[in-house]
C-alpha positions as CSV (number, residue, x, y, z in Angstrom):
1,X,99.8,36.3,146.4
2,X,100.8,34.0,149.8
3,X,101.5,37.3,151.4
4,X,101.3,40.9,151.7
5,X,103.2,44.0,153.4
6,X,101.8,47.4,154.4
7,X,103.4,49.8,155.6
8,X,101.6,52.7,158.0
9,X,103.4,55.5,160.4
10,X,106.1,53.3,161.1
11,X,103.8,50.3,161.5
12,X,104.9,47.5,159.1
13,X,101.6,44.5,158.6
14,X,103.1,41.6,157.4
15,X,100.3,39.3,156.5
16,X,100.9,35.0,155.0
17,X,98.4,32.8,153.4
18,X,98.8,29.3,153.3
19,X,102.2,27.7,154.0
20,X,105.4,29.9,155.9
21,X,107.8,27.4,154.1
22,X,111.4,28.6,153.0
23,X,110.7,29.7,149.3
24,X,107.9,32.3,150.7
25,X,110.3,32.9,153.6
26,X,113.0,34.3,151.4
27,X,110.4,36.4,149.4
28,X,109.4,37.6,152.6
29,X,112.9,38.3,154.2
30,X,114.0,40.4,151.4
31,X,110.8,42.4,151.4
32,X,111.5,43.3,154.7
33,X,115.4,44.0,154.2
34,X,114.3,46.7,151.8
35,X,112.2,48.5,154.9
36,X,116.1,48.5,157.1
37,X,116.6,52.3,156.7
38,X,113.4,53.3,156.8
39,X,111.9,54.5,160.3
40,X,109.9,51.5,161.5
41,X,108.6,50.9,165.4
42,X,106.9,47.8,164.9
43,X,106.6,44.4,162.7
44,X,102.9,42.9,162.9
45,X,102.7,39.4,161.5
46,X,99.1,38.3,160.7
47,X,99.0,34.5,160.4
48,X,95.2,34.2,160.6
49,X,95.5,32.2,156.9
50,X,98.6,30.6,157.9
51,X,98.2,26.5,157.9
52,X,102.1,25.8,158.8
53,X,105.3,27.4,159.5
54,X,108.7,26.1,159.2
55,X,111.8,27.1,160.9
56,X,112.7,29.4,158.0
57,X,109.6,31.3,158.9
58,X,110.7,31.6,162.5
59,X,113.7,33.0,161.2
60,X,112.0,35.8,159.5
61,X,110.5,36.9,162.8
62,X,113.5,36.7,164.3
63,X,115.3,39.1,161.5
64,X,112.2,41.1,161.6
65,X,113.6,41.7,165.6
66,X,117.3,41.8,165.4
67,X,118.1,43.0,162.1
68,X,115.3,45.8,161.0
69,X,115.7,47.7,164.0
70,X,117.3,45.8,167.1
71,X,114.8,45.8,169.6
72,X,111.9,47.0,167.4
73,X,108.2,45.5,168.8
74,X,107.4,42.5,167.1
75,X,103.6,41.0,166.8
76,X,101.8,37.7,166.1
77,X,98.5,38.5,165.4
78,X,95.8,36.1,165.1
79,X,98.0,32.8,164.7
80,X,96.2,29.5,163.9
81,X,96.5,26.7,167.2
82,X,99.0,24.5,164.8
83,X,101.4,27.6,164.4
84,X,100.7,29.1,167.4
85,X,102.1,25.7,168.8
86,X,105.0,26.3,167.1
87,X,106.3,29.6,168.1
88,X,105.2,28.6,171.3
89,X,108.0,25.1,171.1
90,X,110.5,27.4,169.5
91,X,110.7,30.5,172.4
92,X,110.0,32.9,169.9
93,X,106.8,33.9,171.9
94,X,109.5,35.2,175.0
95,X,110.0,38.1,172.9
96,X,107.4,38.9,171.0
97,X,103.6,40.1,171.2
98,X,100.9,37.4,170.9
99,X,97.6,39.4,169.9
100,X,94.2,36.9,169.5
């Protein structure tokens, strides 16, 4: 599977393999639109296995901020230089946790 979510006291992991392109994106997405009513206090997206993300990914973080829980921490964990790169161009990484 090109991605997985866990969910741990209030913690979601959101982990991608291979390409962040708009079909996974929307798979994605709507995972996470099912976890809107539940208690969550932080998003964790682990692209160590990520090789590219497109602007429909970039979106997913961004829904992941504004529309689970406005305000709720958002992480990028381990990114690969090439998508690190990016986040970086897009200003996602002003408000959002880069972890190596």
């Amino acid at each position: 599977m090109p991605y997985s979510i866990k969910e741990e006291d209030g913690k979601v992991f959101v982990e991608v393999t291979g390409e962040f392109d708009a079909i996974l994106a929307k798979e994605v997405q709507n995972a996470l639109e099912n976890l809107r009513d539940r208690e969550i206090e932080a998003v964790a997206f682990d692209f160590k296995n990520t090789t590219h993300i497109a602007s429909s990914g970039l979106r997913v973080i961004i829904f992941a901020r504004e529309r689970i829980k406005p305000g709720i921490q958002v992480s990028i964990v381990e990114a690969r230089n090439i998508v690190l790169d990016v986040i970086k161009m897009s200003g996602i990484d002003s408000f959002v946790t880069l972890v190596e």
